[in-house]
C-alpha positions, 0 to 999 in steps of 0.5 A: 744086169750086172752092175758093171753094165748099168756103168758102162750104158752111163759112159758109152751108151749115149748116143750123139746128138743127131746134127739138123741137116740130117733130120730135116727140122728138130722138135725143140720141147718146151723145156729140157729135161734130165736123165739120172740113175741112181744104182743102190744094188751094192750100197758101200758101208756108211754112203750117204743117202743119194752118194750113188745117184747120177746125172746121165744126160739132159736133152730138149728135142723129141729126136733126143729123147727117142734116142736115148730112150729106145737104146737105154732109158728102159726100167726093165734093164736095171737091176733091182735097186736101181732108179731112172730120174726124169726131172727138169733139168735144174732140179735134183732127184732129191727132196732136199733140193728147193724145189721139191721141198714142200713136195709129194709124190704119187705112186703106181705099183706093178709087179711085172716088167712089161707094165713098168716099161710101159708105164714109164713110157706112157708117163715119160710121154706126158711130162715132155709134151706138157699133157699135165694140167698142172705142168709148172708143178711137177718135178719129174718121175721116178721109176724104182725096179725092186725084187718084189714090186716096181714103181713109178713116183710122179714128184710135185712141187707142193704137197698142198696143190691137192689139183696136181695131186688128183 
């Protein structure tokens, strides 16, 4: 995927919220999360680190997310050096941000797209319905597509929370 594209699903790709009354009641989540991308393909000379990451769009019910799932959220459509976020919306993707600051991070490998995808789905799943036993301490997930090896990070709020961390 060009470059170009990846702009153009941050700008015209999402879709609009999908009123009640047409979907008879909505599944509020327990809290709202936040999609960002962070696209590094082509880095400009002396960014700084983070200066390409952005926030793409918050949501709190299951019908948004589905949405923004099935037509754009997908790892195996960015190009290499690129990063799908999911965090609670009022943490950044960043380990200078408060609340992951004292964090760590869990990582999965995968060499092939079709498992990335599922990966991040089957993740994506759990954080949203808060299927962690220690859901106060995640921060989000992070999916990375490179050339050679994908990867998912599950970021934490403390490192030193080794029961979050097994």
């Amino acid at each position: 995927m060009a470059t170009e594209e990846v702009a153009a699903v941050e700008v015209v790709a999402v879709p609009a919220a999908v009123p009640e009354s047409e979907t008879g009641s909505i599944n509020k989540l327990e809290r709202q999360w936040t999609f960002w991308l962070d696209n590094q393909s082509k880095p400009k000379q002396g960014a700084a680190w983070g200066s390409s990451l952005r926030k793409v769009y918050t949501f709190d019910t299951v019908q948004e997310f589905w949405s923004l799932y099935d037509q754009i959220f997908k790892p195996s459509k960015l190009t290499g050096n690129a990063d799908f976020h999911l965090f609670k919306t009022g943490i950044e993707p960043k380990w200078e941000d408060p609340e992951c600051a004292n964090g760590g991070k869990w990582t999965v490998s995968s060499n092939r797209k079709t498992n990335l995808d599922t990966m991040w789905l089957e993740t994506l799943m759990a954080l949203i319905g808060e299927q962690f036993d220690d859901a106060e301490d995640i921060c989000g997930v992070v999916a990375s597509v490179r050339h050679r090896q994908d990867k998912i990070s599950l970021w934490t709020k403390t490192a030193a929370n080794e029961a979050a961390q097994v």
